[in-house]
Structures are given as structure tokens and as C-alpha cells.
mmCIF file of the N, C-alpha and C atoms, coordinates in Angstrom:
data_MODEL
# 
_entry.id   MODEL 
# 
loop_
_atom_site.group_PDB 
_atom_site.id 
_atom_site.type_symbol 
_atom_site.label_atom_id 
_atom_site.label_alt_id 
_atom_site.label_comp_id 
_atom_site.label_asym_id 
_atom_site.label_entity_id 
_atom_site.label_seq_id 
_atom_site.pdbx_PDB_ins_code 
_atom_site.Cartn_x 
_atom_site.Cartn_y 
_atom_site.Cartn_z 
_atom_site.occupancy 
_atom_site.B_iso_or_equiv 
_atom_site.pdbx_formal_charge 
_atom_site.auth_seq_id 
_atom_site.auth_comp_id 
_atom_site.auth_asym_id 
_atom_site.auth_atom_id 
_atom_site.pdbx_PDB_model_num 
ATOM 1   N N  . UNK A 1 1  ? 83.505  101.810 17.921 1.00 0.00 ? 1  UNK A N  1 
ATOM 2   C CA . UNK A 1 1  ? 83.583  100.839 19.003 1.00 0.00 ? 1  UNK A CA 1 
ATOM 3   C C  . UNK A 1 1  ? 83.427  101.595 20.316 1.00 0.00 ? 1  UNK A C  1 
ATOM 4   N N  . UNK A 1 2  ? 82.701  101.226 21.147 1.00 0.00 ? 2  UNK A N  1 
ATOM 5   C CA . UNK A 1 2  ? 82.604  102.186 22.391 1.00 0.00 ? 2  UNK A CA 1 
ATOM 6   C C  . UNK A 1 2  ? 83.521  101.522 23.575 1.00 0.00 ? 2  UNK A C  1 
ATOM 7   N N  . UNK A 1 3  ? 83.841  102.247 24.221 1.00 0.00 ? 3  UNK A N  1 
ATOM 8   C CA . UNK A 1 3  ? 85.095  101.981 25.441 1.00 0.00 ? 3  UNK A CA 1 
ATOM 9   C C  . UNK A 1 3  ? 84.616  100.870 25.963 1.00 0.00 ? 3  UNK A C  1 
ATOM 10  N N  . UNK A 1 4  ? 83.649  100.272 26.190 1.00 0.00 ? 4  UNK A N  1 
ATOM 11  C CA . UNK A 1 4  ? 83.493  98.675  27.522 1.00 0.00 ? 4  UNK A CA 1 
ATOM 12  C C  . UNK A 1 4  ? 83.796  97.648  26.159 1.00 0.00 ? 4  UNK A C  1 
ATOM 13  N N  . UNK A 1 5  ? 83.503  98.068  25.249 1.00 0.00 ? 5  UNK A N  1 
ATOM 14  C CA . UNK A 1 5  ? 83.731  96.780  24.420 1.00 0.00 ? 5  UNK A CA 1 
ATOM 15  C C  . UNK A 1 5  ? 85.698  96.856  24.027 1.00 0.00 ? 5  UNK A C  1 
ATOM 16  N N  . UNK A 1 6  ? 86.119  97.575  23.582 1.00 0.00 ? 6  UNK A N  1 
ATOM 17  C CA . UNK A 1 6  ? 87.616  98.219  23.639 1.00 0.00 ? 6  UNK A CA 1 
ATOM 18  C C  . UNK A 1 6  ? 88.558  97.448  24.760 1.00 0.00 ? 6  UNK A C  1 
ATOM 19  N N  . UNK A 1 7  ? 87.789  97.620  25.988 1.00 0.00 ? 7  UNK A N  1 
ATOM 20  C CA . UNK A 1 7  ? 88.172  97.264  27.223 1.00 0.00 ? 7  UNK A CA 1 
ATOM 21  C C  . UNK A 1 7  ? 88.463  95.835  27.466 1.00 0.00 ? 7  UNK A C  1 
ATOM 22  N N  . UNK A 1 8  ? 87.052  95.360  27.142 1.00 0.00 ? 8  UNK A N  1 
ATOM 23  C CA . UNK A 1 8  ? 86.880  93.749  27.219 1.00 0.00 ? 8  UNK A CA 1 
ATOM 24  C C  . UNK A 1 8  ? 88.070  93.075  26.351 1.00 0.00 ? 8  UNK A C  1 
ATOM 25  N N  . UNK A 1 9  ? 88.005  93.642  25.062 1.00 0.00 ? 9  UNK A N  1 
ATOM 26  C CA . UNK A 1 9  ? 89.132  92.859  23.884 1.00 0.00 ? 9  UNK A CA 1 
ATOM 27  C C  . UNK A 1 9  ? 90.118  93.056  24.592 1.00 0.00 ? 9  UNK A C  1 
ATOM 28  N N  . UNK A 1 10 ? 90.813  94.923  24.913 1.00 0.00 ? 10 UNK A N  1 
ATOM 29  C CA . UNK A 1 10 ? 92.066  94.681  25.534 1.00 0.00 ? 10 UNK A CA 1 
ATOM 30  C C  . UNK A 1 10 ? 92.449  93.683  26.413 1.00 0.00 ? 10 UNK A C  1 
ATOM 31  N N  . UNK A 1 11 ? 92.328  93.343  27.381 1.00 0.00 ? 11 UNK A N  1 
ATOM 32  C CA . UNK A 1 11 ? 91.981  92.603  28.482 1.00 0.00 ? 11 UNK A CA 1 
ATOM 33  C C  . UNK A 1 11 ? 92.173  91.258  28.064 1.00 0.00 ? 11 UNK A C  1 
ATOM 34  N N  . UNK A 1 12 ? 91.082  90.915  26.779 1.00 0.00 ? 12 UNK A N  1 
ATOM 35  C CA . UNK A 1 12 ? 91.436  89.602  26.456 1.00 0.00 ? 12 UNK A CA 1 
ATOM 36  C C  . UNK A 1 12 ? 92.620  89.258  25.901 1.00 0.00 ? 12 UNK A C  1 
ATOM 37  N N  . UNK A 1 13 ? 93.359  90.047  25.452 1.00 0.00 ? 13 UNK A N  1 
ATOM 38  C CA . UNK A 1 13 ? 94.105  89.789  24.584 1.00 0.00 ? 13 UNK A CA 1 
ATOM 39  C C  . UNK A 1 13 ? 95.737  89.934  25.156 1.00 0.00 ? 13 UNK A C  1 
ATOM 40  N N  . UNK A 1 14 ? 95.716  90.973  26.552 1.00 0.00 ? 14 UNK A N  1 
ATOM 41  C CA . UNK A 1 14 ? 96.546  90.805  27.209 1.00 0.00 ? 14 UNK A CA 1 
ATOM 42  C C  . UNK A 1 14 ? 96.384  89.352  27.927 1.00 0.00 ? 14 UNK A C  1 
ATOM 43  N N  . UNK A 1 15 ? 95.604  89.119  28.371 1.00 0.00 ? 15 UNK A N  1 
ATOM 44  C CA . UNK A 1 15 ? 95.586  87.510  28.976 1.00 0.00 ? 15 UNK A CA 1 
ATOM 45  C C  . UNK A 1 15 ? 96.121  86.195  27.981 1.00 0.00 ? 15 UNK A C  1 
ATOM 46  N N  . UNK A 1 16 ? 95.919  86.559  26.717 1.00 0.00 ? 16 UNK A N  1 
ATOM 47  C CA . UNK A 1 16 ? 96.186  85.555  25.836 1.00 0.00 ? 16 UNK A CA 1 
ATOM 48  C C  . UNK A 1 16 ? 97.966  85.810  26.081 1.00 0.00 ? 16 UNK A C  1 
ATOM 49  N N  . UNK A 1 17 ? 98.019  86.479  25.775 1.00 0.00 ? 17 UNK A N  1 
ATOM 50  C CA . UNK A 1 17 ? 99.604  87.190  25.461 1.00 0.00 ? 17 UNK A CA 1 
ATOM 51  C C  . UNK A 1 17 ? 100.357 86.885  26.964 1.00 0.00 ? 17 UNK A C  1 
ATOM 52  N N  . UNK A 1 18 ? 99.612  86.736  27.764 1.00 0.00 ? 18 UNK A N  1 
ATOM 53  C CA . UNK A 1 18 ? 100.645 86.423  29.328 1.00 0.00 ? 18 UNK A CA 1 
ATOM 54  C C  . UNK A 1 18 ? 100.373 84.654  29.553 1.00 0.00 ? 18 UNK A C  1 
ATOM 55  N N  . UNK A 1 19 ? 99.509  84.208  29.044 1.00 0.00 ? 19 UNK A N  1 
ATOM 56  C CA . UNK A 1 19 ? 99.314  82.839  28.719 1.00 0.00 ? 19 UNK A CA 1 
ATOM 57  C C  . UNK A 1 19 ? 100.519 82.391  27.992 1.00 0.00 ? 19 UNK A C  1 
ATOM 58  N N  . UNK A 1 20 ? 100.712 83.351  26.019 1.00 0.00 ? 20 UNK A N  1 
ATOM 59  C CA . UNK A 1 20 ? 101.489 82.347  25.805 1.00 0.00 ? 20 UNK A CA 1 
ATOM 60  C C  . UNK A 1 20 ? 103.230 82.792  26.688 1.00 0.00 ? 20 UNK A C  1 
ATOM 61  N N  . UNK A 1 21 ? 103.527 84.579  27.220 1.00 0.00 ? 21 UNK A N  1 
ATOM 62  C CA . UNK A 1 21 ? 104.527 84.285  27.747 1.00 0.00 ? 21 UNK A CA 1 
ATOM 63  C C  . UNK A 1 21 ? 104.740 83.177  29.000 1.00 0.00 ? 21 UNK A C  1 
ATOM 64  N N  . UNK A 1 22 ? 103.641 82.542  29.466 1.00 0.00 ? 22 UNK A N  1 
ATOM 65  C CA . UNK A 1 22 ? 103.969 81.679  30.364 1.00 0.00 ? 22 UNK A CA 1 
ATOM 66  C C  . UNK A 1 22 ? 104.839 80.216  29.718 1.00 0.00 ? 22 UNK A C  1 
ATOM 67  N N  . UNK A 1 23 ? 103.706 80.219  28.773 1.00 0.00 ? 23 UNK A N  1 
ATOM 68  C CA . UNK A 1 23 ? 104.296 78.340  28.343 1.00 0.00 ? 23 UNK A CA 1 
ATOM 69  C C  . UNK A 1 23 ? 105.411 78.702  27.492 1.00 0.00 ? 23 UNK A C  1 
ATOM 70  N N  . UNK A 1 24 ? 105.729 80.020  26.748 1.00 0.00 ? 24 UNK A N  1 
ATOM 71  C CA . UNK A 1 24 ? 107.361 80.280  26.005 1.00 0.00 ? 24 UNK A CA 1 
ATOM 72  C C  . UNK A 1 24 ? 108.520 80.365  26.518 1.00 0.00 ? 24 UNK A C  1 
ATOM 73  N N  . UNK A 1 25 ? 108.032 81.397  27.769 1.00 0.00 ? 25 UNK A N  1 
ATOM 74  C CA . UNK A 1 25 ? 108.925 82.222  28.912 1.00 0.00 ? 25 UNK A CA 1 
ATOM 75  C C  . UNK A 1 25 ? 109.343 81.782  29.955 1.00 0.00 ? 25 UNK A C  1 
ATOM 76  N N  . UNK A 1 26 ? 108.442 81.925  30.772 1.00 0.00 ? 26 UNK A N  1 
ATOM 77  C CA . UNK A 1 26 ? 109.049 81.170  32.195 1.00 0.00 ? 26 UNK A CA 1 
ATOM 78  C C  . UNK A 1 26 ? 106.923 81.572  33.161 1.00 0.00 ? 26 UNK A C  1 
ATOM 79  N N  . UNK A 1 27 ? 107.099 80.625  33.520 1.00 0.00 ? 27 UNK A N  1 
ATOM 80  C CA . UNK A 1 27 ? 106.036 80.545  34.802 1.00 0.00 ? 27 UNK A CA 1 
ATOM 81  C C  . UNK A 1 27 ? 105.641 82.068  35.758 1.00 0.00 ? 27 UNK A C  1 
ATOM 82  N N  . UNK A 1 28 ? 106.536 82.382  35.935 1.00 0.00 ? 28 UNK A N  1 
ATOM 83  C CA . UNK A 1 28 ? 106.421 84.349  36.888 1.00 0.00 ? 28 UNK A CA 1 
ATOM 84  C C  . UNK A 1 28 ? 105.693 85.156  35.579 1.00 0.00 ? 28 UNK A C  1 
ATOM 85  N N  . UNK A 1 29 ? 105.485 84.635  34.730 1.00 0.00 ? 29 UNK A N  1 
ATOM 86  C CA . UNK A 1 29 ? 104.389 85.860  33.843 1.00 0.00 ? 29 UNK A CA 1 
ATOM 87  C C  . UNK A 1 29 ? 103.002 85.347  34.612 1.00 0.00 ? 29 UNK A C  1 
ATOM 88  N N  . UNK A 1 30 ? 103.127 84.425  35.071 1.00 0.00 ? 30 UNK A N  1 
ATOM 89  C CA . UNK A 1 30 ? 101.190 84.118  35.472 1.00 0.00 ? 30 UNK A CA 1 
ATOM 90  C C  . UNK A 1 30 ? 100.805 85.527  36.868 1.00 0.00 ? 30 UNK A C  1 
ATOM 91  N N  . UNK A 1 31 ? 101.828 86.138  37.157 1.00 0.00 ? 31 UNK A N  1 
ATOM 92  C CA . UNK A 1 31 ? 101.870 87.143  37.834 1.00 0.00 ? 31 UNK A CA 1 
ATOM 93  C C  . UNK A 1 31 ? 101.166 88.280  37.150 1.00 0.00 ? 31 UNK A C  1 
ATOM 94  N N  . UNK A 1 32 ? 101.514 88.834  35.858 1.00 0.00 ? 32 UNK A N  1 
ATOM 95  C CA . UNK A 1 32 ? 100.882 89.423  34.773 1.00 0.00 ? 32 UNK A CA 1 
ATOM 96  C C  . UNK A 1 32 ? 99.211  88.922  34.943 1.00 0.00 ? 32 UNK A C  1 
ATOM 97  N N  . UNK A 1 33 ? 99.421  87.689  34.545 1.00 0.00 ? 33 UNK A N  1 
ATOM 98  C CA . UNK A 1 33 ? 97.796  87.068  34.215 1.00 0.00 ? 33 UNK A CA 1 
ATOM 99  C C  . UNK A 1 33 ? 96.851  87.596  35.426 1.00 0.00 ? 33 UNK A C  1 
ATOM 100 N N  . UNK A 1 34 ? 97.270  87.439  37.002 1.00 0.00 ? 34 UNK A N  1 
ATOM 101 C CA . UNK A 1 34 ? 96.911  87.963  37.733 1.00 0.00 ? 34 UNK A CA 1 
ATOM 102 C C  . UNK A 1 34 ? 96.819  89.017  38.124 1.00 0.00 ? 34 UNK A C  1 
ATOM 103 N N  . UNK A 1 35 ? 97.690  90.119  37.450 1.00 0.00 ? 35 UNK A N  1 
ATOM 104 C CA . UNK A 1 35 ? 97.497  91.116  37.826 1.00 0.00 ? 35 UNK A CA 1 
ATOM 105 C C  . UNK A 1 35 ? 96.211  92.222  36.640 1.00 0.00 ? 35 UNK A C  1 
ATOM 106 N N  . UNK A 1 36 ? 95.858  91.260  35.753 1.00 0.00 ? 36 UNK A N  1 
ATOM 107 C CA . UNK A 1 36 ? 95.040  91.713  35.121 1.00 0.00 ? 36 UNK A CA 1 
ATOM 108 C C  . UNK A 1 36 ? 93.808  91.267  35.639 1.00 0.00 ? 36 UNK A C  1 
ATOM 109 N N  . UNK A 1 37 ? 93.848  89.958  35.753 1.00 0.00 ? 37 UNK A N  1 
ATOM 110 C CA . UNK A 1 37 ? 92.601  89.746  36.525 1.00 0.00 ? 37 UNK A CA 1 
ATOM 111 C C  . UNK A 1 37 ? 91.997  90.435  37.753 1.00 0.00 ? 37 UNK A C  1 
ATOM 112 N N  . UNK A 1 38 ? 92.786  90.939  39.041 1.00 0.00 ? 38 UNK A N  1 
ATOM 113 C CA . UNK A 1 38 ? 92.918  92.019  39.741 1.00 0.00 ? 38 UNK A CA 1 
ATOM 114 C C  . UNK A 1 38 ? 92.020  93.161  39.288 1.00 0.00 ? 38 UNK A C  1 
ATOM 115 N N  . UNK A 1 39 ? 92.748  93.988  38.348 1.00 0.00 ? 39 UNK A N  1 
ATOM 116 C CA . UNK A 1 39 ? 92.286  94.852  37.521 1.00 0.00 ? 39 UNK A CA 1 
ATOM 117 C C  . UNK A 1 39 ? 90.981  95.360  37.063 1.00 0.00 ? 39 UNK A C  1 
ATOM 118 N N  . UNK A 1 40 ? 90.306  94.237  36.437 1.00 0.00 ? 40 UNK A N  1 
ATOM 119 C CA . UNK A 1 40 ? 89.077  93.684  35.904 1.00 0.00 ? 40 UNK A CA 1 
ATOM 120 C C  . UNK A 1 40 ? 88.057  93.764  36.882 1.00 0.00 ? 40 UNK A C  1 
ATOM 121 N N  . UNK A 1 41 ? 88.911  93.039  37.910 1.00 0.00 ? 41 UNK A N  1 
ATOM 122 C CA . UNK A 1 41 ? 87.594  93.233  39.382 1.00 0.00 ? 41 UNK A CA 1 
ATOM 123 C C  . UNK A 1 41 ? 87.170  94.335  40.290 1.00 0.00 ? 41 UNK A C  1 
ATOM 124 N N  . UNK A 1 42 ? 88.578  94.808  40.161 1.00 0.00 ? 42 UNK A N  1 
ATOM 125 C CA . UNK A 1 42 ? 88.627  96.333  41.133 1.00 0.00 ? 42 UNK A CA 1 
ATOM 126 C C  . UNK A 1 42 ? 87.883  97.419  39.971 1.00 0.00 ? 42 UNK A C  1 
ATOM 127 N N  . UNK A 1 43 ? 88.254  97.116  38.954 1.00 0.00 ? 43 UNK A N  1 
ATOM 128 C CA . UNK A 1 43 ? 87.074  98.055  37.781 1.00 0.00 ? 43 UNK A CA 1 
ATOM 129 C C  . UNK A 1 43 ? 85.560  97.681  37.416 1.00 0.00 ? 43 UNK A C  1 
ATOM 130 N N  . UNK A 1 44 ? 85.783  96.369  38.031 1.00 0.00 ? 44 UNK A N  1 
ATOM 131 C CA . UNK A 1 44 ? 83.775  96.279  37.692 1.00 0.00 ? 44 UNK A CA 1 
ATOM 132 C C  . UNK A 1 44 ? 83.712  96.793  38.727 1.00 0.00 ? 44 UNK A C  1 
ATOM 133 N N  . UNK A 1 45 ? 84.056  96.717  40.200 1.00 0.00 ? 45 UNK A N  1 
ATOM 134 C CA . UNK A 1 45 ? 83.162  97.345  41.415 1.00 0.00 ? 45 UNK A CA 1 
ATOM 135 C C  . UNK A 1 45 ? 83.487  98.607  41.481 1.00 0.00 ? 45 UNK A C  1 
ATOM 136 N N  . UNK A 1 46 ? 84.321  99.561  41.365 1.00 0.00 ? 46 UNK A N  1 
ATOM 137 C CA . UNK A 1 46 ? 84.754  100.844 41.374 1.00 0.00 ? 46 UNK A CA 1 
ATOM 138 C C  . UNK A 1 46 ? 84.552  101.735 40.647 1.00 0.00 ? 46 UNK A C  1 
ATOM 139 N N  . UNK A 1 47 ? 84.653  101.365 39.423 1.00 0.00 ? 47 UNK A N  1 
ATOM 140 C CA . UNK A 1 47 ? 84.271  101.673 37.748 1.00 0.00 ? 47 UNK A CA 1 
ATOM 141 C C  . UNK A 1 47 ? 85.518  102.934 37.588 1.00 0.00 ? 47 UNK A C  1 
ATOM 142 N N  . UNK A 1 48 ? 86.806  102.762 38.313 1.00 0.00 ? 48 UNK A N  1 
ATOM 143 C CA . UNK A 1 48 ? 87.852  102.791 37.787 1.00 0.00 ? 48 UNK A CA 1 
ATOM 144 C C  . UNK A 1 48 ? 88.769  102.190 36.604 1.00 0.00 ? 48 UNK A C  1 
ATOM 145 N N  . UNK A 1 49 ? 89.215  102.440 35.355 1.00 0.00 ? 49 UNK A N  1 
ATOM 146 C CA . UNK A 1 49 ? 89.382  102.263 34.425 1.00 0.00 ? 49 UNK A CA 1 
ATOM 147 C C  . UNK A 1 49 ? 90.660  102.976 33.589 1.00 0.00 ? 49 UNK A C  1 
ATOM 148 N N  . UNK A 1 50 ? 91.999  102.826 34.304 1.00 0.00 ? 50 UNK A N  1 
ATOM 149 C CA . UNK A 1 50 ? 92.715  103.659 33.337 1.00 0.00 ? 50 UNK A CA 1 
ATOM 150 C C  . UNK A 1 50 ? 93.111  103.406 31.851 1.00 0.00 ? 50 UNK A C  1 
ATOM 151 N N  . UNK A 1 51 ? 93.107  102.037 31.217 1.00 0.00 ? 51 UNK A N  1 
ATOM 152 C CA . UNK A 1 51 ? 92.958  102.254 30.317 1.00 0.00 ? 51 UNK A CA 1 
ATOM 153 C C  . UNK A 1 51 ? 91.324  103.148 29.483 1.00 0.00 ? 51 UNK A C  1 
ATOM 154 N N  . UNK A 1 52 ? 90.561  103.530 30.226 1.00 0.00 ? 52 UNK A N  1 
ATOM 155 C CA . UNK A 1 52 ? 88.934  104.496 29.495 1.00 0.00 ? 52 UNK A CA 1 
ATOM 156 C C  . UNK A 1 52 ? 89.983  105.703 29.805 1.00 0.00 ? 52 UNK A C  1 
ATOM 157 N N  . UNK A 1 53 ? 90.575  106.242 30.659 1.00 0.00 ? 53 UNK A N  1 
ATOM 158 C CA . UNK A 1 53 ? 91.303  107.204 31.434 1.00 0.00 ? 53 UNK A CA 1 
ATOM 159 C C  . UNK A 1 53 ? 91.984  108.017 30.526 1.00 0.00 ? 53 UNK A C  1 
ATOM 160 N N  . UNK A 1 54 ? 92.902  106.846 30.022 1.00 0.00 ? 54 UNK A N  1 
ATOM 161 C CA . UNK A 1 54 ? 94.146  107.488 28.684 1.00 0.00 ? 54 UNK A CA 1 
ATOM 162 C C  . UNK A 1 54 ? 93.543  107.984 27.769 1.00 0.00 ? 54 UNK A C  1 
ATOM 163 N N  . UNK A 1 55 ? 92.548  106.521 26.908 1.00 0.00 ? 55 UNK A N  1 
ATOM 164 C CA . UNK A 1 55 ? 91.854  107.196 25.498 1.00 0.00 ? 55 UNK A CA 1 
ATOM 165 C C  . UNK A 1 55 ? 91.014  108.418 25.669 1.00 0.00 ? 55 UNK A C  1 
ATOM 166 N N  . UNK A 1 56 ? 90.399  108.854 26.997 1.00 0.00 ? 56 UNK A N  1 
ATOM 167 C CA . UNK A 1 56 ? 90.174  110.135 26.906 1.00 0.00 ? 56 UNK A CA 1 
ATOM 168 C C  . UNK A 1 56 ? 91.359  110.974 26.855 1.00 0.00 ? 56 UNK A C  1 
ATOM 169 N N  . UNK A 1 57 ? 91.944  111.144 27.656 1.00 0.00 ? 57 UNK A N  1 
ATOM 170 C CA . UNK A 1 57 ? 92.952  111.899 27.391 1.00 0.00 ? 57 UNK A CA 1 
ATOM 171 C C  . UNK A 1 57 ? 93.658  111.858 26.266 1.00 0.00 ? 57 UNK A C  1 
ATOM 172 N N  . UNK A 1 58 ? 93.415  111.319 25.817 1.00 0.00 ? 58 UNK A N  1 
ATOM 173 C CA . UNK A 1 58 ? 93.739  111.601 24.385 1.00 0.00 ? 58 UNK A CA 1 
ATOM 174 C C  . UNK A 1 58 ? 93.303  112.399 23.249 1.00 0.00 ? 58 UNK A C  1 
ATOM 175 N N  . UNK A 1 59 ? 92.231  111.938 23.675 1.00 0.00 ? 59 UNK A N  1 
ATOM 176 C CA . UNK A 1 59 ? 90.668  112.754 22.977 1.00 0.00 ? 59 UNK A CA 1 
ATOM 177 C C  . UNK A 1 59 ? 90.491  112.095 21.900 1.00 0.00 ? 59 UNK A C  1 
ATOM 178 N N  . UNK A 1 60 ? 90.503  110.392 22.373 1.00 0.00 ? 60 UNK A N  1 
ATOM 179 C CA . UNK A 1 60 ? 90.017  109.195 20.807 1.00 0.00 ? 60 UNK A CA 1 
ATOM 180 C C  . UNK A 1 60 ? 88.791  108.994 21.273 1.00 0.00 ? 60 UNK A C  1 
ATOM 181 N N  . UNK A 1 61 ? 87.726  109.682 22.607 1.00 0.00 ? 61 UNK A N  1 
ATOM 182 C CA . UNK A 1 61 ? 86.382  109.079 23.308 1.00 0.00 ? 61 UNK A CA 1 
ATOM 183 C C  . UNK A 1 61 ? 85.878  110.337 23.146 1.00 0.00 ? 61 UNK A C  1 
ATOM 184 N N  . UNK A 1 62 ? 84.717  110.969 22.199 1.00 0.00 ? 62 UNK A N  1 
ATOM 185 C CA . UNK A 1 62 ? 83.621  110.866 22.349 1.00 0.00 ? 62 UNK A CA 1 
ATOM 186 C C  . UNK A 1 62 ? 82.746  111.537 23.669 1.00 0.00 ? 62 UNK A C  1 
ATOM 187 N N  . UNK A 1 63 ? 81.850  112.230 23.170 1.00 0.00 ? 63 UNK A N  1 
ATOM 188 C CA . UNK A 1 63 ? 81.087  112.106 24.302 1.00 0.00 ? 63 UNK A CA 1 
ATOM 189 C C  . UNK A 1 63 ? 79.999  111.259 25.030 1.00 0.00 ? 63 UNK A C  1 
ATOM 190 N N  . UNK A 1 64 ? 79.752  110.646 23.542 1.00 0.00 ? 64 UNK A N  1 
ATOM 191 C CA . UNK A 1 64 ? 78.956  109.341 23.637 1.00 0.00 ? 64 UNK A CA 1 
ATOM 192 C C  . UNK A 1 64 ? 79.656  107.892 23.961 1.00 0.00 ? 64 UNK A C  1 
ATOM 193 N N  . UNK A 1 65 ? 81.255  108.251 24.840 1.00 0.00 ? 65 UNK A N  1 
ATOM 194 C CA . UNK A 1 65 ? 81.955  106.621 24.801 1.00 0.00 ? 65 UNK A CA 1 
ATOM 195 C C  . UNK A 1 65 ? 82.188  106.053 23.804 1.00 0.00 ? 65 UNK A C  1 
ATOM 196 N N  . UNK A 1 66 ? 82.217  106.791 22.416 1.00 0.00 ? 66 UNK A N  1 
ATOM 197 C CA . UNK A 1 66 ? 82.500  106.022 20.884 1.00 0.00 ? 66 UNK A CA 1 
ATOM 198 C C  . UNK A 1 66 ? 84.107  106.205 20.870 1.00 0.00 ? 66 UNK A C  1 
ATOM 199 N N  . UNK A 1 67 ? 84.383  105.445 20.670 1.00 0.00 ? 67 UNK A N  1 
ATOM 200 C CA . UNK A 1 67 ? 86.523  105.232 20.021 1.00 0.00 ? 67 UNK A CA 1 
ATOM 201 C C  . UNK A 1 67 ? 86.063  105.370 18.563 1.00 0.00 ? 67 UNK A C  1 
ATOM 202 N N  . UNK A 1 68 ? 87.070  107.070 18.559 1.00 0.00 ? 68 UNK A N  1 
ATOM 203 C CA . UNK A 1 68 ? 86.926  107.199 16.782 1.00 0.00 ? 68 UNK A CA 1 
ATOM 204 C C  . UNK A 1 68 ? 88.782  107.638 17.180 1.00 0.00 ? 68 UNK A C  1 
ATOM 205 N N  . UNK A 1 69 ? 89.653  106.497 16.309 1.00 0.00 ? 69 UNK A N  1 
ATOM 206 C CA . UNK A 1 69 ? 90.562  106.244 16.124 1.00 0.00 ? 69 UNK A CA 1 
ATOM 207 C C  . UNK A 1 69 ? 91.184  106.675 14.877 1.00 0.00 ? 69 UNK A C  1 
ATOM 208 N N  . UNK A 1 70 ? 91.005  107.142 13.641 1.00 0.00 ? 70 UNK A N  1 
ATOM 209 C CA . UNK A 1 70 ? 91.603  107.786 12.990 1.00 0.00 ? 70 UNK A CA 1 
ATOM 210 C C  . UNK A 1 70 ? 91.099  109.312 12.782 1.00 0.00 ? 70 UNK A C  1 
ATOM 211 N N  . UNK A 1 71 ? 91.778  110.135 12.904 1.00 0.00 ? 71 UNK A N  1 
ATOM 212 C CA . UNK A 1 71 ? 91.276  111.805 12.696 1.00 0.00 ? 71 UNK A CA 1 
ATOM 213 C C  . UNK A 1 71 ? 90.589  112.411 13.919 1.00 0.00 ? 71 UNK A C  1 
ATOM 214 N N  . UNK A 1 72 ? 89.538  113.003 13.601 1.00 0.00 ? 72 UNK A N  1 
ATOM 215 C CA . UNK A 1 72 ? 89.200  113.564 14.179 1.00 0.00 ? 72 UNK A CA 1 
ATOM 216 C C  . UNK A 1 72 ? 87.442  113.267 14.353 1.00 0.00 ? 72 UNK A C  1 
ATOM 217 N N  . UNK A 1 73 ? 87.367  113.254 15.374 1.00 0.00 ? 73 UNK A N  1 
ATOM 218 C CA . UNK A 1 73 ? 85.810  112.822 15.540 1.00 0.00 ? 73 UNK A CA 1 
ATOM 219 C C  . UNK A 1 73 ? 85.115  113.336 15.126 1.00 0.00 ? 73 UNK A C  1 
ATOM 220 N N  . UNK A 1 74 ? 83.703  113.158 14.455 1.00 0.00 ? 74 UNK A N  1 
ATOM 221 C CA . UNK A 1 74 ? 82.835  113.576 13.757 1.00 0.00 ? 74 UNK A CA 1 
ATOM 222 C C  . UNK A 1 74 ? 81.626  114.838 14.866 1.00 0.00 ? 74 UNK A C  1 
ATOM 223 N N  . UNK A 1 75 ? 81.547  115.621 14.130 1.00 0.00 ? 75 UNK A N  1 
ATOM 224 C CA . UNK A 1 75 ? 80.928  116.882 15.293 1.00 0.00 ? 75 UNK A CA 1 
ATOM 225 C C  . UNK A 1 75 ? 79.168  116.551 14.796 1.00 0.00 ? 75 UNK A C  1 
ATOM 226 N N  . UNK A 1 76 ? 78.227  116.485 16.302 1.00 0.00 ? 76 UNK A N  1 
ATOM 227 C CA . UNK A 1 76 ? 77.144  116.119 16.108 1.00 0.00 ? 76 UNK A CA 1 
ATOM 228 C C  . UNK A 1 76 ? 76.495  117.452 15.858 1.00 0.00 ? 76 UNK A C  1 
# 
């Protein structure tokens, strides 16, 4: 899976997840919702990205932007 696609799911899926803490929880999670949306925008124009940031630092990215998530990445 390469990091913009990684990105996109994360993203979606935090939004789902501050959606349902809104209608479970209380209304002040739509703060969350916004602050991802925020996020999203200041990283398409900037192409700042700390979640791409971490998984490098991790060393789960590749030099080609591939997420290889179990072991150890395959040597070209």
C-alpha cells in the first residue's frame, strides 16, 4: 500500500470514528472532525504530513512510498 493511499483511509476512518463519538458522546467531538479536516488541507497545500513522518521513522516506508508492514522490507 503506498503512503497517500494509507493516508486517505486513515483520515477516513478517523472521521467516521469522531462522527460516531459525536452522536454516542457528546457534540465537542465535532471539534476532532474539524480538526482533521484542518489537517487534510494544510497537507494538500504544504505537503506536510506527520502521519507519512512517523511511518518513516519507523522504517515501515520504502523508498518507493510502499508500507511494508510486517518484517522487513524486501531489498531491490
Amino acid at each position: 500500500m503506498k503512503v497517500d493511499s494509507f493516508i486517505r483511509v486513515f483520515a477516513g476512518t478517523m472521521v467516521l470514528v469522531s462522527v460516531a463519538l459525536v452522536f454516542w458522546v457528546s457534540p465537542w467531538w465535532l471539534l476532532f472532525t474539524c480538526f482533521i479536516g484542518l489537517n487534510l488541507a494544510q497537507s494538500g497545500l504544504t505537503g506536510f504530513c506527520p502521519p507519512s513522518i512517523v511511518l518513516r521513522k519507523l522504517g515501515k516506508v520504502d523508498e518507493n512510498d510502499v508500507i511494508h508492514w510486517g518484517g522487513v522490507p524486501p531489498r531491490s
